[in-house]
C-alpha positions, 0 to 999 in steps of 0.5 A: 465756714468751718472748712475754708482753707488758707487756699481760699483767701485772695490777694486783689488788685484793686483799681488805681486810678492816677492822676497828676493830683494823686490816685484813687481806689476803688472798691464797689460791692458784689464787684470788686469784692464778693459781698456787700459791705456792712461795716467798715474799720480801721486800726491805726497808732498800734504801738510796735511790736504789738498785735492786733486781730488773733481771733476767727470769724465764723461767717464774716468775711473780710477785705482787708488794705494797707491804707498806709504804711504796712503790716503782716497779716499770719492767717490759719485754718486749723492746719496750715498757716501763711503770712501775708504782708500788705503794703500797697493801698490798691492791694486787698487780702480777702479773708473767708470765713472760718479762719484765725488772723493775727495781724502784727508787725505795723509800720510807722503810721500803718494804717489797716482798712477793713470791709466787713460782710456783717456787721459787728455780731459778738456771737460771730467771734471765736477768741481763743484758738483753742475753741477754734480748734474745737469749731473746726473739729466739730 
């Protein structure tokens, strides 16, 4: 919505289930994550020094892990701004709502996870941070 706040986003522990084999993460809707997940995707092979994201969703919220590797995720909501770095595949940034993501700085193989509360709307999107500015705003 127009009035999240940086505040609002959450770093969660995923669960991390070991095992001699290898581990195992969990993620269940309505449980692990506050909504029902509607899509899923993942940006892979970013060439370095390039970004990804650099837009704002006006109802989707987002849980977004380093499946692999690791990359830096700047969030802003009009005012202020903050810089997350993922880098544990059992750990999740959730993002409300109403909030500019620039996604940058992919490791070797990084690999970024995405569940998504809608699926994919045009309309949802804010490209520009200017006309997000102006959402705010308004």
């Amino acid at each position: 919505m127009r009035n999240n706040k940086i505040s609002d986003c959450t770093l969660i522990d995923l669960s991390k289930i070991e095992n001699r084999s290898g581990n195992i993460t969990v993620i269940e809707n309505n449980l692990d994550i506050p909504f029902e997940v509607k899509r899923i995707f993942y940006l892979y092979d970013i060439p370095g020094g390039k970004s990804r994201g650099a837009h704002a969703h006006k109802e989707l919220m987002q849980l977004v892990v380093a499946a692999s590797g690791s990359f830096e995720i700047e969030l802003n909501d009009g005012v202020n701004s903050m810089t997350y770095m993922l880098r544990q595949p059992d750990q999740g940034l959730l993002i409300p709502s109403g909030l500019w993501r620039d996604l940058r700085k992919f490791s070797g193989g990084g690999i970024c996870l995405v569940l998504a509360s809608m699926p994919y709307i045009e309309d949802d999107y804010i490209r520009t941070y200017k006309e997000f500015l102006n959402w705010k705003e308004s």
